[in-house]
N, C-alpha and C positions, 0 to 999 in steps of 0.2 A: 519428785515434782519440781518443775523451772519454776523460780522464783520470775515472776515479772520484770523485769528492766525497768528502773527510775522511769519518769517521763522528763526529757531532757529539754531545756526553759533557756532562751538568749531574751535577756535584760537590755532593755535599748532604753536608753535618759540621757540626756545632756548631764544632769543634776549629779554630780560624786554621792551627794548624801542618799540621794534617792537613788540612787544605782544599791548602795550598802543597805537602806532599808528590806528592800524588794528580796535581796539576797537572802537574807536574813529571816522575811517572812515567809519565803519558798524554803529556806533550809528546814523551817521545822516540821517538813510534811517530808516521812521517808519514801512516800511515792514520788519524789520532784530531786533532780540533781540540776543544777546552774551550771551550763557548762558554758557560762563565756557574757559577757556586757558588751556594750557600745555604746558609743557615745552620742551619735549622729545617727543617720540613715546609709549614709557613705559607707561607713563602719559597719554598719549592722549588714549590709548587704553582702562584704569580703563575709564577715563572720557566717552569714547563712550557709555562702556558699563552701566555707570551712568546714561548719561544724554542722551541720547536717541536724540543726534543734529541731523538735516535734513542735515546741513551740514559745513563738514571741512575744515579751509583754511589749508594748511598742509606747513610748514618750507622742507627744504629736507635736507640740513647739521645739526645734531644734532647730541650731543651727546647720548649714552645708544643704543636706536632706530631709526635710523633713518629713513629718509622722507619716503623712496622707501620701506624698512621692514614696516613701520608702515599702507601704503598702503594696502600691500601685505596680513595683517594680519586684515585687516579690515574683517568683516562677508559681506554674499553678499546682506544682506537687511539693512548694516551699513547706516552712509551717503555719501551722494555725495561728491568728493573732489574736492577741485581749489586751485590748487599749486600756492605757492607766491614765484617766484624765481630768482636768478638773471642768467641776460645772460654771456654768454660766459663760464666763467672756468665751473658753472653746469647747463651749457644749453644741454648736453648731459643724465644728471639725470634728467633735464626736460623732454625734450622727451621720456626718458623712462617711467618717470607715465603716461606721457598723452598714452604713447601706452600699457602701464598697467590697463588702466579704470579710471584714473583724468577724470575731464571734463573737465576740461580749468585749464587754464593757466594767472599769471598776474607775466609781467616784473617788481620787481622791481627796481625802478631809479639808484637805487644806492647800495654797498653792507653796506655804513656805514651807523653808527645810525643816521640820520642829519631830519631836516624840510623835505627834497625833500621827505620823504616816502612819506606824506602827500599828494604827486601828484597823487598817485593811486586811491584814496578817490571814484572816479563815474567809474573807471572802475571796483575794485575790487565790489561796489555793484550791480551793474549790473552782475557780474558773477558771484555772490553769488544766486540772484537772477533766471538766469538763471538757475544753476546747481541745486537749489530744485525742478525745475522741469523737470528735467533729469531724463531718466529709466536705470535702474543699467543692467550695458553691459551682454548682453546675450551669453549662453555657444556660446562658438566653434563648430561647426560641420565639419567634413572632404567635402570638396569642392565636389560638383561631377564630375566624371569620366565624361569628353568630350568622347562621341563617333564618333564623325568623328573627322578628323584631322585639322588644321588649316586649312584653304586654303593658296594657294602661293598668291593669286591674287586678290585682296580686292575693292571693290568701297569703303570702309571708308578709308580713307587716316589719319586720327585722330580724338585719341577718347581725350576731354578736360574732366576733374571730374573739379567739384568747391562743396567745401566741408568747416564746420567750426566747431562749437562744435563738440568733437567727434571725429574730423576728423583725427587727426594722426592714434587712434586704427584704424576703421576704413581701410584706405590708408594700416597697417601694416596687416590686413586679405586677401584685394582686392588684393593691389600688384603681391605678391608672389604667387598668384596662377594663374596672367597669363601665356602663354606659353613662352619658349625666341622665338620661331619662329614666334611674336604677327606680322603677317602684317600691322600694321599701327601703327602709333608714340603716345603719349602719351603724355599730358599737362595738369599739376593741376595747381590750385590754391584754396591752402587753407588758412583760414585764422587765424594766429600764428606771434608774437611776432618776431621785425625782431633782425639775431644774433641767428634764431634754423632751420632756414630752410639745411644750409649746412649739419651741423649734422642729419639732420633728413634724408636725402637724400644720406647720407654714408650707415648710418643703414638700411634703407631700401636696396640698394643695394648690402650689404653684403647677405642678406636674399632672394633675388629675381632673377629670370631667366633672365627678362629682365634686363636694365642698366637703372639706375637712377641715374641723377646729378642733382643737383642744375641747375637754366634756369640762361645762360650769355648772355649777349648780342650780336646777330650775331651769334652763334653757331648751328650750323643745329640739325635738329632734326628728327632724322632717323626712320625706322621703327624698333621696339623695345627698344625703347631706351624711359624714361620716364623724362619730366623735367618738376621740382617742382619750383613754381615760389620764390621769395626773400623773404620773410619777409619784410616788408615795399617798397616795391616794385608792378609796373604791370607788370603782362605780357602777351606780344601779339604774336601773329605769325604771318607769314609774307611767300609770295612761289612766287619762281620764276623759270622758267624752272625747274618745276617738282621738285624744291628743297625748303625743307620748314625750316626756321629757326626761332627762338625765340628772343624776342626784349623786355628789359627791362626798364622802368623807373618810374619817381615818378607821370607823368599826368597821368590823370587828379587829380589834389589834390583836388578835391571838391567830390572823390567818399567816400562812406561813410565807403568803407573798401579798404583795401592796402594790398596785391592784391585784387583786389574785380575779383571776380566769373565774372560778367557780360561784363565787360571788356575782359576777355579769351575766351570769348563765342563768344560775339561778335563780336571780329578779326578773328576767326576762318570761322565765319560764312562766314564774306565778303572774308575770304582769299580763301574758298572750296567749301563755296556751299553746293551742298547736299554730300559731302565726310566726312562729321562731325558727328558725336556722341559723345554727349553730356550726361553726368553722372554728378546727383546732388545725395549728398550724405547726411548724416545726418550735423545738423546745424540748428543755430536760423537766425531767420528774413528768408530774401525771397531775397538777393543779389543770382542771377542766373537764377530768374524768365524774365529777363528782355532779358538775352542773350540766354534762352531756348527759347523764344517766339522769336531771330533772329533765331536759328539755324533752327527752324522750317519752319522758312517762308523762307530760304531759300534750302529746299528740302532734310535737314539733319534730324536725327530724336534725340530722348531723350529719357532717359530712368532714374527712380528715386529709391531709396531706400525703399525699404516698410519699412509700420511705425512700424513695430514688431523692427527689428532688429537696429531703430534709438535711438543713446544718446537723441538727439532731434529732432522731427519730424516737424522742422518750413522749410528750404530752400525747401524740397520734397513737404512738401506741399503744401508750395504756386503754385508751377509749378504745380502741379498733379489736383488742387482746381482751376489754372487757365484754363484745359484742354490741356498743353503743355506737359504731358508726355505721352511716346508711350507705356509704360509697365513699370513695377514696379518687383524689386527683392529684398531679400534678399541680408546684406552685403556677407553672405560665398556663396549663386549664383550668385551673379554679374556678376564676372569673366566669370564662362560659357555664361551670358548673353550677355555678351560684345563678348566675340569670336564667338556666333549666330548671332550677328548683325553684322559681317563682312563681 
């Protein structure tokens, strides 16, 4: 029997220190060999074209080239990327690789050289891991032309996406091509490092018909209007006389992801009944299988991302492989698919 081949990892940091960490926390996964660092984007690019990695973890503040150029310039059979970055002041240049074709994303703890990088050690190899077997983000195509018109008058009252690898692009093709006229409200939860959801919910809104904010606590959630859950946060919904709002917190802390997918689903479920549409999107594991299989049995339907147009085709699948989805689209038909199912 062939033993598998390492999955071969180019380290790109300005930082010595944080170049030696990275090394260090990819060394202790016998699945991952480091075949080579950079310094820069300049560097990383000679090195790509070198050393032929499966895949980059990629710095974004550098000097010469930085993160978001060195992206940008990568070829489209390069390797996969998983940004190392810190939150807050370039949690906005994060979300822009991830909606530039990153596959993930890993918070680091802290911006100085100190032990704490050290705590990224099991998540960065797991996302290394993941992102080698990532499919490199497929063209754009122009969305189609809806021929009828919205309806005013909708049996969906909300459509919930739960989405994770992948999921910012993704969310940034889906979004903006619904209508602002969308009759019924809109609840994601994806799952991203918390400290990028606000930004990430700006940007979208700047780009989109409908209205996207960030999900608060208590704040109704209207038709057209889209709320993206917290970052380290659930979120659920909640209706009462006809008025349906969003409710955020840390329970249950024994879910395996914050916000987890199945959680959204399932509030939704018990909140609506069959008024629910549920979108599982690209992503690893199967967190939303759980809350497809309520929305279903409560007379709501589902609907998954075909595996063409998946970064990763693990949460669609499980649903689709468990018999809980109603149809399958492409990321750039969604949209029309979602406003057919209204």
């Amino acid at each position: 029997m062939t033993t598998p081949r390492p999955i071969r990892v180019l380290i790109v940091d300005d930082s010595a220190f944080a170049r030696k960490v990275l090394r260090e926390a990819l060394a202790r996964s016998a699945d991952v060999e480091v075949v080579g660092v950079a310094r820069d984007g300049l560097e990383a690019l000679e090195k790509v074209a070198e050393l032929k990695p499966d895949v980059m973890t990629l710095d974004l503040v550098m000097p010469n080239l930085d993160g978001l150029g060195t992206l940008r310039a990568l070829p489209p059979d390069g390797p996969r990327v998983v940004v190392v970055s810190i939150s807050g002041a370039d949690s906005a240049l994060g979300l822009e690789a991830l909606q530039s074709g990153a596959v993930d994303l890993v918070h680091k703890p802290t911006a100085l050289a100190t032990e704490r990088l050290y705590d990224l050690s099991a998540e960065l190899v797991g996302k290394v891991v993941a992102a080698a077997g990532a499919r490199p983000p497929v063209a754009k195509t122009p969305p189609p032309v809806l021929s009828e018109p919205v309806p005013k008058v909708s049996a969906i009252r909300l459509v919930v996406i739960g989405t994770s690898t992948g999921g910012p692009a993704a969310l940034t093709r889906l979004l903006p091509a619904l209508p602002r006229d969308l009759p019924a409200a809109v609840a994601v939860a994806l799952h991203i490092p918390a400290g990028y959801t606000e930004a990430l919910a700006r940007r979208l809104d700047d780009i989109c018909a409908v209205h996207v904010v960030e999900a608060s606590d208590g704040a109704e959630l209207a038709p057209g209007t889209v709320a993206i859950a917290r970052g380290g946060l659930h979120l659920r919904v909640s209706g009462q006389s006809g008025r349906l709002t969003t409710h955020v917190s840390p329970e249950p802390l024994t879910a395996p992801f914050c916000p987890s997918v199945d959680v959204l689903f399932e509030s939704a479920a018990a909140t609506l009944g069959p008024a629910v549409l549920g979108i599982v999107l690209t992503g690893m594991g199967s967190d939303g299988l759980i809350g497809a299989t309520a929305i279903r049995a409560g007379g709501g339907r589902v609907l998954t991302e075909a595996e063409r147009s998946c970064v990763v085709y693990g949460m669609p699948r499980a649903v689709a492989e468990a018999g809980q989805s109603d149809g399958q689209a492409p990321i750039d038909q969604m949209a029309a698919a979602i406003v057919r199912s209204l």
